[in-house]
C-alpha positions as CSV (number, residue, x, y, z in Angstrom):
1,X,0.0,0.0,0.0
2,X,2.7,2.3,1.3
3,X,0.4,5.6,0.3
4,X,-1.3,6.9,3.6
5,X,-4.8,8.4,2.4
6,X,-7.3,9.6,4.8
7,X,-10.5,7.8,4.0
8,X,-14.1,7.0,4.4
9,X,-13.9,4.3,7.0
10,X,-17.9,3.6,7.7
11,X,-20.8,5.3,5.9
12,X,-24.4,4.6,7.0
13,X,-27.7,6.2,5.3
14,X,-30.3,5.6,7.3
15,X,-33.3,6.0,4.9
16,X,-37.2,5.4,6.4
17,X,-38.7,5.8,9.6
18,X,-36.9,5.1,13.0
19,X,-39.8,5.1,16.2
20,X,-38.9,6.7,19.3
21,X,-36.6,5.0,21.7
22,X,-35.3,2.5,18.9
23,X,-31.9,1.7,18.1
24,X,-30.6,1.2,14.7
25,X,-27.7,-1.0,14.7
26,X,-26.5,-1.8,11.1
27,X,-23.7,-5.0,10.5
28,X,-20.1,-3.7,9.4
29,X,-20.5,-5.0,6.4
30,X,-23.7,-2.6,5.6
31,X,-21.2,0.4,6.3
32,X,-18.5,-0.9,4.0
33,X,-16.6,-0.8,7.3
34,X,-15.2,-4.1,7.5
35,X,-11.0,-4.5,7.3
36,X,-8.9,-7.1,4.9
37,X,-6.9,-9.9,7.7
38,X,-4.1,-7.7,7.3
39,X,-5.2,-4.4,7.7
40,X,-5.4,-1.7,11.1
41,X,-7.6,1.3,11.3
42,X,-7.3,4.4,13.2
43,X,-10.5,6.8,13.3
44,X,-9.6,10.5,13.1
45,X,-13.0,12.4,12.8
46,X,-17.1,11.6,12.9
47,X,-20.1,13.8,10.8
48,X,-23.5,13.4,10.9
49,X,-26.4,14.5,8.5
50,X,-28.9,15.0,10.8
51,X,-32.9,14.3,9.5
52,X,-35.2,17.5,9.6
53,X,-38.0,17.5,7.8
54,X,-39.0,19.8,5.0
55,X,-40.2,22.1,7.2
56,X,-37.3,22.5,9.3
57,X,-38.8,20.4,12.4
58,X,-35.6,19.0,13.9
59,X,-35.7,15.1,14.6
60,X,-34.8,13.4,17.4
61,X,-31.5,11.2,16.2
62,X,-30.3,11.5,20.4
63,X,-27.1,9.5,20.5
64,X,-24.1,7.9,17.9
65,X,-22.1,5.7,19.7
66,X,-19.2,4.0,17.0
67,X,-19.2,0.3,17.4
68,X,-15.7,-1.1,17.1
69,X,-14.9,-4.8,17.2
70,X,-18.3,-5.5,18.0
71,X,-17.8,-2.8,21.1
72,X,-20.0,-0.5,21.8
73,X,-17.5,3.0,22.9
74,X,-20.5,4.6,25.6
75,X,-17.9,5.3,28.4
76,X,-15.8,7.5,26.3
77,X,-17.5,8.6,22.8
78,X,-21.1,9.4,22.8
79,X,-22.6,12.0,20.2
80,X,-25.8,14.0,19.8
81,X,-27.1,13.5,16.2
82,X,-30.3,16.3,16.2
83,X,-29.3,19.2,14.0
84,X,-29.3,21.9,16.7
85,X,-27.1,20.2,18.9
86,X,-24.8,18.3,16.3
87,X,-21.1,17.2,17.6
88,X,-19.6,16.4,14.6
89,X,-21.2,18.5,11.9
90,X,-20.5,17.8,7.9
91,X,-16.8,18.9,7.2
92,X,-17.4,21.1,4.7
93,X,-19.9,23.2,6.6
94,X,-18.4,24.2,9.8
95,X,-18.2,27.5,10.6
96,X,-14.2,28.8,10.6
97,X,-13.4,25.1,9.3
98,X,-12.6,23.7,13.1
99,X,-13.5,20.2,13.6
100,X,-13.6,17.8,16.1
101,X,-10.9,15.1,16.0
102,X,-10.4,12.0,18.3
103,X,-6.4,12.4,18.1
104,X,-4.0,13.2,15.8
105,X,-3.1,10.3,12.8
106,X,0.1,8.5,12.3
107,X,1.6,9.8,15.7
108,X,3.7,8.0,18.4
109,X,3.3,11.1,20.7
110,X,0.3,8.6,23.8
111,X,-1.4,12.3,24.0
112,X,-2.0,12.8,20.4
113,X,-2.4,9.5,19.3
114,X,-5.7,9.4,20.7
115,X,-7.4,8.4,17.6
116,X,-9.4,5.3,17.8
117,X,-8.0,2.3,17.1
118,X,-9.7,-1.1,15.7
119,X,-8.4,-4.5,14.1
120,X,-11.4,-5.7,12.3
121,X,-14.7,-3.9,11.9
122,X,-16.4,-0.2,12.6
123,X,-20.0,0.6,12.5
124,X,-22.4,2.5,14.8
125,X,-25.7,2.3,16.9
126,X,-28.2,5.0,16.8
127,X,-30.9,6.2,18.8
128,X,-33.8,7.9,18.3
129,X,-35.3,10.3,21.8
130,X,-37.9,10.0,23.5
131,X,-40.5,12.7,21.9
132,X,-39.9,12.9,18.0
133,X,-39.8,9.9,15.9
134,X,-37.6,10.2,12.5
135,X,-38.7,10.4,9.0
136,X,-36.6,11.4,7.2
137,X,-32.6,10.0,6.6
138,X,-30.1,10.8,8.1
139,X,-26.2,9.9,7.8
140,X,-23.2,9.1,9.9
141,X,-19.8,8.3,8.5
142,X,-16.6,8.1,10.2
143,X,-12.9,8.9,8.3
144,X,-9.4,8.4,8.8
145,X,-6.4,5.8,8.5
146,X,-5.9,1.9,7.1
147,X,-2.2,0.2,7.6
148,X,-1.2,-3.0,6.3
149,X,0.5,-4.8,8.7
150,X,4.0,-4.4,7.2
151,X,3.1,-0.4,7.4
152,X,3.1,-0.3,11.0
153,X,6.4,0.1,12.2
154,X,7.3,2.3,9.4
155,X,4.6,5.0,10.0
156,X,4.5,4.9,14.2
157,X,8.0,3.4,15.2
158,X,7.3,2.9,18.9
159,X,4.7,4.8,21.0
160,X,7.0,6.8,23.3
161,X,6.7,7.4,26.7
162,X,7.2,9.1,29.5
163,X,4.7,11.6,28.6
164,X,3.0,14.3,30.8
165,X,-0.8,15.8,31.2
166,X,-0.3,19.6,31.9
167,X,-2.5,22.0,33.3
168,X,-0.9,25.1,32.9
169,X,-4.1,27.6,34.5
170,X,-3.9,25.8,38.0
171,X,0.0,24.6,37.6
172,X,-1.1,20.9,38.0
173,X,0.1,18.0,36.1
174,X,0.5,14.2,35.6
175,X,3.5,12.4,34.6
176,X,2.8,8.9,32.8
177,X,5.4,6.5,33.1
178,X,5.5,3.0,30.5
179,X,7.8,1.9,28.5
180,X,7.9,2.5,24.7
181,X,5.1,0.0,22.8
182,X,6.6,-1.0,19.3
183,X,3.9,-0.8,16.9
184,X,3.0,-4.0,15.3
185,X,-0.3,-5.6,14.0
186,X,-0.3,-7.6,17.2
187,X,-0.3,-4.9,19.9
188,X,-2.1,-2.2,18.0
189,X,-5.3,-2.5,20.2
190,X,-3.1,-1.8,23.5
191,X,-2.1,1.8,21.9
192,X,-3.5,4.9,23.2
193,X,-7.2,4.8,21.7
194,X,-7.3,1.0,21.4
195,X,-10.1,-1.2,23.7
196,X,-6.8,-3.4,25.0
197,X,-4.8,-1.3,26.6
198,X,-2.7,-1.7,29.6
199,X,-2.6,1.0,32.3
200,X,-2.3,4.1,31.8
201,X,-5.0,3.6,29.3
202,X,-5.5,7.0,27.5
203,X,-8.6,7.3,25.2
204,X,-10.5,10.2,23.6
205,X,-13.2,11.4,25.8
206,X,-16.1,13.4,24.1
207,X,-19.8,13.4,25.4
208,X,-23.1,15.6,26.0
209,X,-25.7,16.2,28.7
210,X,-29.1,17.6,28.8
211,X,-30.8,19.1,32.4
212,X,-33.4,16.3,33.3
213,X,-35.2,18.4,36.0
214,X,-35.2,22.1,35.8
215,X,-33.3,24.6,37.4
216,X,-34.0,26.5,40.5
217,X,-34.3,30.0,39.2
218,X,-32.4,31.6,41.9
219,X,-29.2,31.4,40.2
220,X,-28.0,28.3,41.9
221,X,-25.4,25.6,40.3
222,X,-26.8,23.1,38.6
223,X,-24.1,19.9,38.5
224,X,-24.5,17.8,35.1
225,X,-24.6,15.1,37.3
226,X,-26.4,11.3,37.2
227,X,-26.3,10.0,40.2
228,X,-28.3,13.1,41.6
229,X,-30.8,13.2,38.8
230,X,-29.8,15.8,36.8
231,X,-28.9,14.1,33.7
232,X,-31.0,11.1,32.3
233,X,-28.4,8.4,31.1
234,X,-24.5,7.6,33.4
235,X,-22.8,8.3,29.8
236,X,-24.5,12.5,30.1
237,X,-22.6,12.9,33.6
238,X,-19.8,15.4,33.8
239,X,-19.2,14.9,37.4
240,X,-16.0,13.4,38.2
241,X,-15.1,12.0,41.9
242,X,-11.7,11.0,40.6
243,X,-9.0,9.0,43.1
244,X,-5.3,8.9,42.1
245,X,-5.9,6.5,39.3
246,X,-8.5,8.5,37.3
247,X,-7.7,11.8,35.1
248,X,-9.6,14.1,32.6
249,X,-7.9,16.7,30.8
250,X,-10.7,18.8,29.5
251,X,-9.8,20.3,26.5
252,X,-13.5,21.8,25.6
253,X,-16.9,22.9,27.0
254,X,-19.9,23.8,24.7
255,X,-23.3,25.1,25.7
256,X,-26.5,24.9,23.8
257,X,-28.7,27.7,25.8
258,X,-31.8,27.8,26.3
259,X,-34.0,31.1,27.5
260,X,-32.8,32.0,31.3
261,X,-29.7,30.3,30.6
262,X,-26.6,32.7,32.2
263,X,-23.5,30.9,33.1
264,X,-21.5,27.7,32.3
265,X,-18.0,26.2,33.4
266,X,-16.4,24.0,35.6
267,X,-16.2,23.5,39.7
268,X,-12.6,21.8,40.5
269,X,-12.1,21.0,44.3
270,X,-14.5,23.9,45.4
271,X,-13.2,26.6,43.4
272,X,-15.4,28.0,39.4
273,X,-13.0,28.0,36.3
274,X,-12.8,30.2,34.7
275,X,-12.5,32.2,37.8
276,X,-14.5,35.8,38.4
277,X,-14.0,38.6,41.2
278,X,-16.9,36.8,42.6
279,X,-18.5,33.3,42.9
280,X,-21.2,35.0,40.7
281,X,-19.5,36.2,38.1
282,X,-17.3,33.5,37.7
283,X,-18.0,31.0,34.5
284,X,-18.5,31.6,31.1
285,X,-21.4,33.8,30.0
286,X,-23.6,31.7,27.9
287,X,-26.8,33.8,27.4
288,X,-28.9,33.9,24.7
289,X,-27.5,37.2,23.8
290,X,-24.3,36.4,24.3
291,X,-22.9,32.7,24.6
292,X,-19.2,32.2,24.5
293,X,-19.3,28.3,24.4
294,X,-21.9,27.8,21.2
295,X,-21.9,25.1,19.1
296,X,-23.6,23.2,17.0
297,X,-26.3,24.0,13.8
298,X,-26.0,28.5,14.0
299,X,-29.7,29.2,14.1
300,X,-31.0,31.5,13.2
301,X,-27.7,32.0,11.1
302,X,-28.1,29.3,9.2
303,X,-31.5,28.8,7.4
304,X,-32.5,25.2,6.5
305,X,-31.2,25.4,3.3
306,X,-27.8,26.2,3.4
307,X,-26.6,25.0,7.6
308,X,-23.7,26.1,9.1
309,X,-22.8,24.4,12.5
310,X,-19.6,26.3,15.2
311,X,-17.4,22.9,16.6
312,X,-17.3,22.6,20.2
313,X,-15.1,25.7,21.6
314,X,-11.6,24.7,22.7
315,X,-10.5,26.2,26.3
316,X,-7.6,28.6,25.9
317,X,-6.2,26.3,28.9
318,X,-6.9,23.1,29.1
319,X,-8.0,21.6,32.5
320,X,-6.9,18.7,34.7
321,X,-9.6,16.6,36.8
322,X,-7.7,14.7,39.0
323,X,-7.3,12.4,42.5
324,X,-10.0,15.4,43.1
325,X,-13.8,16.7,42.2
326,X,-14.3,18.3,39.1
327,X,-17.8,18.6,37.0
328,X,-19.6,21.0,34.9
329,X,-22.2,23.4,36.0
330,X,-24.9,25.7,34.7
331,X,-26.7,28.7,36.2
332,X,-30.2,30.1,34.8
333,X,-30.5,34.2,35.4
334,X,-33.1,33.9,38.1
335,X,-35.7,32.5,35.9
336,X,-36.4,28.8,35.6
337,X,-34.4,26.8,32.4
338,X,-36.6,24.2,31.5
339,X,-36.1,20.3,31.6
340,X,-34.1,19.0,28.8
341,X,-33.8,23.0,27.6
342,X,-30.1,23.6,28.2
343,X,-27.4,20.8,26.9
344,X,-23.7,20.7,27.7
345,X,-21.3,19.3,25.7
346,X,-17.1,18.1,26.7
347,X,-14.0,16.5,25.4
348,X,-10.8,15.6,26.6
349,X,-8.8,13.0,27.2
350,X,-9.2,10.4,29.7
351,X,-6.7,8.9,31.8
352,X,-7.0,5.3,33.7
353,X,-4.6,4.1,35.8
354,X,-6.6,1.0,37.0
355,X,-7.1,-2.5,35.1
């Protein structure tokens, strides 16, 4: 092969009706995303088409999760689909051309090599909410890398450790000690991104979360939280309780507001980031008027037509969760947000140090 090109590595069209809480989980080979015996796959980026009727009625495609191996990826990777809140828009119409990525291809540096890594098959399960059923199709394809065997040490040499998580805004950080992992066909799964990995196992960490009750209207936090309630499924927490053997290095928050919305950020061991000359003017501000974390499809910028969608907003400063509590908050403007009205959105890079 010897040639390197990034390409499509799973393409489903879902055409016809999908009923509300249903999951549509095509076979590998119905994505063309099955690999030759002697062939590796690293996944660089996701889009998604999202199905809105001709009238511009969004539908509720609620969650991608990639499928790799036969492995569904819900503790790290899970994606909202519906058009408003889109993850990983088309390519070709994001706004300033940003894009989510899982990692960085063809690297040997364990914090860029993130990318996610499979021996034999890729495909996806999709889910349709609760409240709107879908019509119309919709797409999801997935793009990046496939290696022959022989190809493996040429492109990657060895993995290469030590290698360090930095947090530069609190001066915090996280050295991660291993020995150098040659690459080969064999051990490709146990690289950064792979489902096989020994500790530290570093993955690609990207996810959403919608408010399941509604805020108190007084201008109190409102965690992103499951086990309080707060979110409906464990894979829409952003609440970490992390020992000394579990890390996140969050690289991005969005916010989808909703009216009343005000604030949005992050609580790390008691104090807001990004820090204010007060508790209440700490945070981002995410109003209507003005939200600094947007993302997704730019209504009422975009018309139906011809969509434009923002990526998820990078932090200037990335942030380290760790052997601490960290989680993301909101705050409504002393008027009640509505359940399900406000959704959050993070990645990162997650850090295990447990088997």
């Amino acid at each position: 092969m010897d040639h390197y090109e990034l390409r499509l590595l799973c393409d489903y069209l879902h055409t016809g009706a999908q009923a509300v809480n249903v999951w549509a989980r095509p076979t590998p080979l119905a994505v063309n995303g099955e690999l030759e015996r002697d062939e590796r796959a690293e996944i660089v980026y996701a889009e998604v088409w999202s199905p809105v009727t001709g009238l511009g009625v969004e539908e509720e495609l609620d969650q991608i999760i990639p499928v790799v191996d036969g492995v569904e990826l819900t503790p790290y990777v899970s994606l909202s689909g519906i058009r408003g809140t889109v993850m990983v828009p088309p390519k070709d119409r994001m706004w300033g051309s940003k894009l989510y990525s899982f990692g960085t291809p063809m690297s040997n540096n364990p914090l860029l090599s993130t990318t996610i890594k499979y021996n034999e098959s890729l495909t996806v399960s999709c889910l349709v909410g609760a409240t709107v059923a879908i019509t119309q199709d919709y797409r999801v394809r997935f793009w990046g890398y496939v290696y022959k065997e022989t190809e493996l040490a040429k492109v990657f040499g060895s993995m290469q450790f030590p290698a360090q998580l930095i947090d530069r805004a609190r001066g915090r950080s996280i050295q991660l000690s291993k020995a150098a992992i040659p690459v080969t066909a064999a051990n490709w799964k146990t690289l950064p991104g792979g489902q096989d990995q020994s500790i530290p196992k570093i993955n690609p960490f990207i996810r959403f979360g919608r408010n399941l009750l509604a805020t108190d209207g007084m201008q109190g936090d409102y965690q992103i939280r499951f086990d309080t309630g707060n979110v409906a499924r464990a894979e829409e927490s952003m609440y970490f309780d992390f020992d000394e053997k579990d890390a996140l290095l969050v690289q991005s928050i969005g916010m989808k507001v909703a009216a009343n919305m005000a604030r949005t950020g992050l609580m790390i061991e008691g104090d807001y980031h990004p820090r204010g000359p007060t508790g209440r003017t700490s945070l981002f501000p995410t109003t209507q008027a003005i939200n600094e974390l947007n993302f997704g499809h730019l209504n009422p910028f975009a018309p139906v037509a011809h969509p434009y969608y923002a990526a998820i907003p990078l932090l200037a400063r990335p942030y380290l969760i760790w052997n601490e509590i960290g989680y993301v908050l909101i705050r409504d403007d002393g008027a009640v947000v509505a359940i399900n009205a406000a959704m959050a959105a993070l990645t990162g890079i997650r850090l295990e140090m447990r088997s």
